[in-house]
C-alpha positions, 0 to 999 in steps of 0.5 A: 862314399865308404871303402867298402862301397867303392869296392863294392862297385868296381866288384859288382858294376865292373862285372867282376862279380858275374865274371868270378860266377863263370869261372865258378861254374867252369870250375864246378863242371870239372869237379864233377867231371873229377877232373881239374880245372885248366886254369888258363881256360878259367882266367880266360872265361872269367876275363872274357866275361867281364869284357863281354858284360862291360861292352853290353853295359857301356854300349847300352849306356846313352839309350838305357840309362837316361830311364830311371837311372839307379845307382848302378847306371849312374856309376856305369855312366861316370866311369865310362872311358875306364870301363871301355879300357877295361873292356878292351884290355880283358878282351884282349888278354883273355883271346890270348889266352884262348889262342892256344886251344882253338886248334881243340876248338876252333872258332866255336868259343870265340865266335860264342862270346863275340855273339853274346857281346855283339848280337845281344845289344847291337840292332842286326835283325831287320822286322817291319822296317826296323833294326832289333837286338837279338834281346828285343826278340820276344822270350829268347833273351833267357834261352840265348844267355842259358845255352851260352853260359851252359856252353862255355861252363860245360864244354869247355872242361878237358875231355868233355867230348870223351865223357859217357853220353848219359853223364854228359847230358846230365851235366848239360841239361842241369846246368842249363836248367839251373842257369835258366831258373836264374835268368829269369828273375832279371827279366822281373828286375827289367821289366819297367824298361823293358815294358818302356822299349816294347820288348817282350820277355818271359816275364812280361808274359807269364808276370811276376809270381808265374816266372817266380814260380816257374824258376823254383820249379826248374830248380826243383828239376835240377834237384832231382836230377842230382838224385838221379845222378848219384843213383846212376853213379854219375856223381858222389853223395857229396856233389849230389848233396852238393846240388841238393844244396844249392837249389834249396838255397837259391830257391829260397833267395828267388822266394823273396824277389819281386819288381821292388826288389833292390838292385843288389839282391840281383847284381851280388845275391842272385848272381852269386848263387853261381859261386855258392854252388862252386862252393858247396861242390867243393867242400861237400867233395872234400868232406863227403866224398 
């Protein structure tokens, strides 16, 4: 195995990657809120994030990936005591660093991700005689992870609270909208398991090319609400440009998924659509102010 593999691995099967998108996303709440970013709340999203997805992954490990292991599993499962010490060592870094804003807070955050890491995978919800995982309810899968990243990303930006009504449910509702039209593509990419477990997502529901069609129709939503944004004088030219951006190229990547689509147009390309907005929004509002 090459070098560039290895750390290939560890940056995207470890969850860095998605982890970094949550930080970036973080990040780009603040800059169009024109404010900058608490760098504690960052590192503490990026590392509870990574101890958030690597529990899902590892508890999962025994029951999902004796199906079809791809490579991606068959890494998880080799590395499997050294992905729950890094689980436990993000987990609790990242609660130390959260520690000093829950007088801010509260116990909302914190409750946040222990529901997401928790009550995802773990079977909590009895119905007709057995257990389910918040995932095994039909269609809420891409609800519950959009409302929770929209949450964390948004809220948690210094003076969210105090900001004007209309701008704040413009960066609500549109983060919300990107984040759903990304979600649901990983419902195409388990679809084969999820069929195998008999739990029913929008994907299974709508198929393939509806869901697809239905996520570039979300982030033509997004799109136009960054025009209207900057007509009301939320944002600049350049963070609307910004957005304009980012939901042209991430529609263009979602184009080209389907069921057969590999593991690493998911895991890195998808997932790091969440940087590439961070990106743009940063240089466009450097250079197009």
């Amino acid at each position: 195995m090459s070098w560039l593999q290895r750390i290939y691995n560890v940056v995207v099967y470890a969850n860095l990657w998605v982890a970094a998108g949550a930080a970036a996303l973080y990040w780009a709440s603040a800059l169009l809120m024109h404010r900058l970013p608490d760098y504690q709340i960052l590192a503490a999203l990026f590392l509870a994030t990574v101890s958030v997805y690597t529990f899902q992954r590892v508890f999962r490990a025994p029951q999902i990936y004796t199906h079809q292991p791809s490579e991606r599993h068959l890494w998880v499962l080799g590395n499997r005591w050294p992905l729950w010490a890094l689980c436990l060592a993000c987990g609790i870094v990242s609660a130390v660093l959260f520690f000093p804003y829950l007088s801010i807070w509260g116990w909302i955050v914190p409750l946040s991700l222990v529901g997401l890491a928790v009550l995802y995978v773990t079977p909590v919800i009895p119905r007709q005689g057995k257990w389910l995982r918040l995932r095994d309810v039909p269609g809420l899968k891409v609800w519950l992870i959009a409302l929770v990243w929209t949450f964390l990303t948004v809220c948690t930006v210094d003076n969210f609270l105090n900001a004007e009504p209309l701008k704040a449910s413009f960066l609500l509702v549109s983060r919300f909208l990107f984040l759903f039209a990304i979600t649901m593509p990983f419902d195409i990419r388990d679809m084969e398991h999820d069929r195998s477990n008999g739990v029913v997502t929008m994907a299974s529901m709508l198929g393939t090319a509806r869901t697809l069609v239905l996520s570039r129709s979300l982030l033509a939503v997004f799109a136009l609400m960054a025009v209207a944004a900057y007509w009301l004088a939320f944002i600049g030219p350049g963070h609307a440009g910004a957005l304009i951006f980012s939901a042209a190229s991430t529609g263009w990547l979602i184009a080209k998924i389907d069921e057969d689509a590999p593991e690493w147009v998911y895991a890195f390309w998808l997932e790091g659509t969440m940087i590439d907005q961070w990106f743009w929004l940063y240089v466009f509002g450097i250079y197009w102010p």
